[in-house]
C-alpha positions as CSV (number, residue, x, y, z in Angstrom):
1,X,-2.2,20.3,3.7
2,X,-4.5,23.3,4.2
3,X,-7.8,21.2,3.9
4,X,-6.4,18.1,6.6
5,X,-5.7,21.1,8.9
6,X,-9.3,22.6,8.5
7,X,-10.4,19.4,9.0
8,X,-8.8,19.1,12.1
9,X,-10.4,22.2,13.4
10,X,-13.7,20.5,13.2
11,X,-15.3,19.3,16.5
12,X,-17.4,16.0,15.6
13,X,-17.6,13.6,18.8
14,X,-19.3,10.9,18.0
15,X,-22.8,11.4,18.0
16,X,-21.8,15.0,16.8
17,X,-20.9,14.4,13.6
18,X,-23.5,16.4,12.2
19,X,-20.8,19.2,12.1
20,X,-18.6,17.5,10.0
21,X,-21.4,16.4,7.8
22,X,-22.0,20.4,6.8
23,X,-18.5,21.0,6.2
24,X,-18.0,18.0,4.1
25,X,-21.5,19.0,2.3
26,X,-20.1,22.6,2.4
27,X,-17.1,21.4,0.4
28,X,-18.5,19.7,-2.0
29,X,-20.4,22.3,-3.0
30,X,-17.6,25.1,-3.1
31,X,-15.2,22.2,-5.6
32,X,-16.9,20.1,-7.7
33,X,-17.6,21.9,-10.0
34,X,-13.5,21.4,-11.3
35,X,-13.9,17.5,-10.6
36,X,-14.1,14.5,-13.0
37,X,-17.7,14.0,-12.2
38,X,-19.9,15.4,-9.9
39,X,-21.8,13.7,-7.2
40,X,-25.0,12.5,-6.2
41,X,-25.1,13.5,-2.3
42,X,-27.4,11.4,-0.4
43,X,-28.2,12.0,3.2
44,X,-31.1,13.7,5.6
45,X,-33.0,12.3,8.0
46,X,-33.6,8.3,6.5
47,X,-29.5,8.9,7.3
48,X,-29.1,10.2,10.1
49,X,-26.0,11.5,10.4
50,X,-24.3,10.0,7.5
51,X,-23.4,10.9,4.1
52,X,-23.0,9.5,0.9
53,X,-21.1,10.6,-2.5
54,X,-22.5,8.4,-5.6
55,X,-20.4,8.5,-8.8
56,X,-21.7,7.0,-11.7
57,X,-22.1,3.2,-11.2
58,X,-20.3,2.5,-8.3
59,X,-18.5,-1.0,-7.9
60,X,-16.6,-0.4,-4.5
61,X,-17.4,1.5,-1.9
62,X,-15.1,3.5,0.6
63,X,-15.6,3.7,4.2
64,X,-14.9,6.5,6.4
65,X,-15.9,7.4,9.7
66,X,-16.1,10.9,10.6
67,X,-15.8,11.2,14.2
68,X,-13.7,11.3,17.3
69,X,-13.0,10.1,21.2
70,X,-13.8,13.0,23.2
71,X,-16.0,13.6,26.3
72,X,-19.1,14.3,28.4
73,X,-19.8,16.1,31.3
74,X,-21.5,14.2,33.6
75,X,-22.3,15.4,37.0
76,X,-20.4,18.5,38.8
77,X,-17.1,18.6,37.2
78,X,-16.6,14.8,36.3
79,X,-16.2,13.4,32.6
80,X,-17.0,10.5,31.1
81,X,-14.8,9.0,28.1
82,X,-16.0,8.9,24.2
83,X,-14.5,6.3,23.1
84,X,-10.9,5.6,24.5
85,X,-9.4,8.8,24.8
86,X,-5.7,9.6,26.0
87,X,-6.1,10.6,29.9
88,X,-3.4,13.2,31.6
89,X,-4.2,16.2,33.5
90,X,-3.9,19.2,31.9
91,X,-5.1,18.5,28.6
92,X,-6.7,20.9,27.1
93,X,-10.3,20.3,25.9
94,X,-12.8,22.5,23.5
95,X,-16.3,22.6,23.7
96,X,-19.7,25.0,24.1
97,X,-22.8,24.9,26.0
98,X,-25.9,27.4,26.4
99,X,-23.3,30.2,28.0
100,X,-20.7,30.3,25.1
101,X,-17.3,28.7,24.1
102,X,-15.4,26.4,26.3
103,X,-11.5,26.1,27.0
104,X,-10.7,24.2,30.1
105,X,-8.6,21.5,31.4
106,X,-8.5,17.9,32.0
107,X,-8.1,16.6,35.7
108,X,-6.9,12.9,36.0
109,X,-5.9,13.9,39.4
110,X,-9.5,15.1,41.0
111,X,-10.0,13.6,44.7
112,X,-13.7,12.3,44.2
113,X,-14.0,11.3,40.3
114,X,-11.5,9.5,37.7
115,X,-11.5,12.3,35.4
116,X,-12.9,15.4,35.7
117,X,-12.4,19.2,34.0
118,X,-10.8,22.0,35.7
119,X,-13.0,25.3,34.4
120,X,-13.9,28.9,35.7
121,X,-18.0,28.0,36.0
122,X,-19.7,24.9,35.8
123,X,-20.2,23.2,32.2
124,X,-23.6,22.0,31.2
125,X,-24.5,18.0,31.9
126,X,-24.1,16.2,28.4
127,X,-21.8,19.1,27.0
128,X,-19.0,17.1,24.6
129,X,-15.4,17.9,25.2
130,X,-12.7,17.3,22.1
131,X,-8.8,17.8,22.2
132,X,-8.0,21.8,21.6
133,X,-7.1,21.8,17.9
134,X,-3.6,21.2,17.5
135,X,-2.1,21.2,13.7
136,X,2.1,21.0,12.9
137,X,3.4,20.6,9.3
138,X,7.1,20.0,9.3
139,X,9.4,18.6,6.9
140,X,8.6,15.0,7.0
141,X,5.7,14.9,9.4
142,X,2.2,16.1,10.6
143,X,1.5,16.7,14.1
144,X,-2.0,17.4,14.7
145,X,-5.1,17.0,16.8
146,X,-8.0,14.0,15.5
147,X,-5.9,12.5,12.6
148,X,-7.9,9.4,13.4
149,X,-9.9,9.6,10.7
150,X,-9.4,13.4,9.6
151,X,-6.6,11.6,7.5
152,X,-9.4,9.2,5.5
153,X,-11.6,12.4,5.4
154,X,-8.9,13.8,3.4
155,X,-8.4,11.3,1.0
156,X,-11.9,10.5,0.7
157,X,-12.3,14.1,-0.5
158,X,-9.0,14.0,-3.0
159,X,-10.5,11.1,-4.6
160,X,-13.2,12.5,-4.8
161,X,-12.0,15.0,-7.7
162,X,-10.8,12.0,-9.8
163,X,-13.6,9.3,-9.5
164,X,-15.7,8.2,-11.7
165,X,-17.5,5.0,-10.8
166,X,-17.5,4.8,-7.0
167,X,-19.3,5.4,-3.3
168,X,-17.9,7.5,-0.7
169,X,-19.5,7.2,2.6
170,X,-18.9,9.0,5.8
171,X,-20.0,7.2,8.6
172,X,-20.8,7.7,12.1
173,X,-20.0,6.3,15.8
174,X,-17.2,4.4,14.5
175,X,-15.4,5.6,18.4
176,X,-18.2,4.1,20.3
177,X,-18.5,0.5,18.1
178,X,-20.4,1.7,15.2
179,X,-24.2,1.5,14.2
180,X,-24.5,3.4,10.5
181,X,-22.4,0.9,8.7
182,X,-25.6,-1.7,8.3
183,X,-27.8,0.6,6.3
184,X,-25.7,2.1,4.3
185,X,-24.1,-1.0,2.9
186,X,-27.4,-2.8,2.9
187,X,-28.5,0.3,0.8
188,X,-25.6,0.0,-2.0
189,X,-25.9,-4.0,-2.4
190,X,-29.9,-3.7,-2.7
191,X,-29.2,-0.6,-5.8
192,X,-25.8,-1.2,-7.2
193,X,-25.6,-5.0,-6.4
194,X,-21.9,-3.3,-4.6
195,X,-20.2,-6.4,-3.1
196,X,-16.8,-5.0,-2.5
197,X,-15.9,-2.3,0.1
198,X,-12.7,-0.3,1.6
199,X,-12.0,0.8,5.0
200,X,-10.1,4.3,4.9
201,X,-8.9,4.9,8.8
202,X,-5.8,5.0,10.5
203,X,-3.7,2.5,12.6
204,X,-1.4,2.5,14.8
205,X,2.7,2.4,14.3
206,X,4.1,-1.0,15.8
207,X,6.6,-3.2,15.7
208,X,5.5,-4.5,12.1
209,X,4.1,-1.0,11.1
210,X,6.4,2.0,10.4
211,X,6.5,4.9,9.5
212,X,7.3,6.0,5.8
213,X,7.1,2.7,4.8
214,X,3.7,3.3,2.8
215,X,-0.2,2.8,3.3
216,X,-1.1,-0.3,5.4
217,X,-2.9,-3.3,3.6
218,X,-4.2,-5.1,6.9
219,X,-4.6,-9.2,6.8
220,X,-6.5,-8.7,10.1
221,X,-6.6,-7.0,13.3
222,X,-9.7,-8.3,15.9
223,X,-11.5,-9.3,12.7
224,X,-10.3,-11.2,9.5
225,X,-11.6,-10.2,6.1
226,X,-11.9,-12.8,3.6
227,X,-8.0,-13.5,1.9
228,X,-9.1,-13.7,-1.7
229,X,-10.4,-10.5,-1.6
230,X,-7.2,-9.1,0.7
231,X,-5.2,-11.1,-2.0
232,X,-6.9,-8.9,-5.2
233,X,-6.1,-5.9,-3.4
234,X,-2.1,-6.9,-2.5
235,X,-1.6,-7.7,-5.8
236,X,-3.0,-4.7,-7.1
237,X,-0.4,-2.6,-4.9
238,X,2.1,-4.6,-6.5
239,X,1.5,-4.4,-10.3
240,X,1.0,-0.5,-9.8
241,X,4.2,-0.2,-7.5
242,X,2.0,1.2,-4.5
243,X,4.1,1.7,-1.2
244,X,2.3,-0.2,0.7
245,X,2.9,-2.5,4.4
246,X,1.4,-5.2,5.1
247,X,-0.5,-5.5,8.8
248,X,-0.9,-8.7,11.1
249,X,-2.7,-7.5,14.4
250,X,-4.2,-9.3,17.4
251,X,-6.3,-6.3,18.7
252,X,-8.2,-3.2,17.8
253,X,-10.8,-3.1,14.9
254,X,-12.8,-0.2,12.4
255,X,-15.9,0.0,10.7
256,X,-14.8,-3.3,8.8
257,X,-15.5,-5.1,11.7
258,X,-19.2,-3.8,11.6
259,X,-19.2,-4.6,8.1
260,X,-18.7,-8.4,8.9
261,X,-21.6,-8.8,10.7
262,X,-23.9,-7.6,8.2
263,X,-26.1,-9.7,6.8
264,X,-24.8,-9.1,3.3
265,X,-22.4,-11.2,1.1
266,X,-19.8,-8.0,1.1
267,X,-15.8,-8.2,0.9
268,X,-13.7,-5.7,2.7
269,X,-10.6,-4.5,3.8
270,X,-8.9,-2.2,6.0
271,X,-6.4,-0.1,3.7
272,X,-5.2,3.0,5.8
273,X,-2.1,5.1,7.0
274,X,0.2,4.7,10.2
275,X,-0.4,6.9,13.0
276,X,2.0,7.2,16.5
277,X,-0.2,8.6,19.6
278,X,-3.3,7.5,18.6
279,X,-6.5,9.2,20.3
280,X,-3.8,11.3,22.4
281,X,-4.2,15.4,21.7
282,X,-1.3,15.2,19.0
283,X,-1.1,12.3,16.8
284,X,1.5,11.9,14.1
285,X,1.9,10.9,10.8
286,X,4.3,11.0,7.7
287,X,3.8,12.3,5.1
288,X,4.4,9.9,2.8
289,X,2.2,7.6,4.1
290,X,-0.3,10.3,3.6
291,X,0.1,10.7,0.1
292,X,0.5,6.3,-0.3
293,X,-2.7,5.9,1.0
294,X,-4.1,8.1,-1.6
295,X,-2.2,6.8,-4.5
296,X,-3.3,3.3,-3.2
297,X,-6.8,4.1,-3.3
298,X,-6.8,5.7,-6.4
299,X,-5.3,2.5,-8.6
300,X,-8.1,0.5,-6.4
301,X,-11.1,2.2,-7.8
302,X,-9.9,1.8,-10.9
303,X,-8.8,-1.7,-10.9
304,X,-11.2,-3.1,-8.8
């Protein structure tokens, strides 16, 4: 668990994920030289933000978004949400701006604005703002800070040592409704004719979802990906005796739903892990959901 909790520790806002872009980089450098195959890394400026890991000749590709809710400083002391943030006075929030490092508080209580920070000096306008790094391992559990999607970062990564034909891409703005998804997918249908892709996030515990009960296979959430190609994947689990849940939801959505609206004849799904508190300061997951997902994913690559 040492890598999920130095992944935690990395701030990457959305339209910040250029930090977690160098450790990610950074990593890959430092390990693959022990993995199955190494890497093509593709990213720069044509990519913005985004990354991609090439193995070989990749038939699926897996989705990962790198960033997180947060927030800006607006005007004075008031904050504006990234995404849809947990709200409750005295949070604590991390940041820096032109005078050093930040460690102040959130203010849901402030008499002129919604929210607002509580800090010794005024914060620069446009500064981001993430949860203070928080990161737990107990028996059963982890309790940590940005688990949503440090989680998929993680498996991404583990695969990573053990693939052979597949793309790994990190995303970006996946918080505030997406944007990278489009040319990156465009990108891997026009050179690898790649028709088939995987969403690695998390979702939330329900009434249907639980936790230790596996990775989550999801039929559908706000949008519905196509049921032959959730039906290849569900029988996969089963013939490789994956842990794995089935999820029915009327709400919410990932980069998934992004890559539904591109203008590409791509199948995907949403295969992830069970989280309780999402976007709150501590989320929490089990750890055997952690380690499903990744066993899931790994009989995926090589069977789809």
């Amino acid at each position: 668990m040492e890598l999920l909790k130095n992944l935690v520790s990395v701030h990457s806002p959305a339209g910040e994920e250029f930090y977690m872009k160098k450790f990610i980089i950074d990593y890959v450098f430092q390990n693959q030289h022990s993995w199955k195959k190494k890497p093509q890394l593709i990213y720069g400026d044509d990519w913005m933000d985004c990354l991609l890991m090439i193995f070989g000749q990749p038939q699926t590709a897996i989705f990962i978004h790198m960033d997180t809710v947060g927030f800006h400083v607006r005007y004075d002391k008031e904050l504006i949400n990234i995404g849809t943030p947990v709200v409750e006075s005295n949070i604590r929030l991390v940041g820096k701006d032109h005078l050093g490092d930040i460690d102040c508080l959130l203010d849901a209580k402030h008499p002129d604005y919604h929210i607002a920070y509580s800090f010794h000096r005024d914060i620069d306008r446009g500064t981001s703002l993430s949860f203070k790094p928080v990161f737990k391992e107990k028996d059963e559990f982890v309790e940590a800070t940005y688990l949503d999607n440090r989680v998929g970062i993680w498996v991404a990564l583990k695969l990573a040592e053990i693939a052979v034909n597949a793309a790994i891409v990190f995303t970006c703005g996946e918080e505030q409704k997406g944007g990278s998804i489009g040319f990156a997918a465009t990108y891997l249908y026009q050179k690898y004719n790649l028709r088939q892709a995987l969403v690695a996030d998390v979702s939330s515990v329900s009434r249907g979802i639980k936790h230790g009960a596996g990775a989550i296979i999801s039929r559908r959430d706000a949008v519905i990906p196509r049921k032959n190609f959730f039906d290849k994947i569900v029988q996969i689990a089963q013939k490789n005796h994956a842990l794995f849940q089935i999820e029915v939801e009327y709400s919410g959505s990932t980069d998934g739903a992004e890559l539904q609206l591109t203008p590409i004849p791509v199948d995907w799904c949403f295969v992830g892990a069970p989280i309780e508190n999402i976007h709150s300061p501590i989320e929490r997951i089990h750890k055997i959901d952690i380690f499903a997902m990744f066993y899931l994913y790994s009989i995926l690559l090589k069977n789809l």
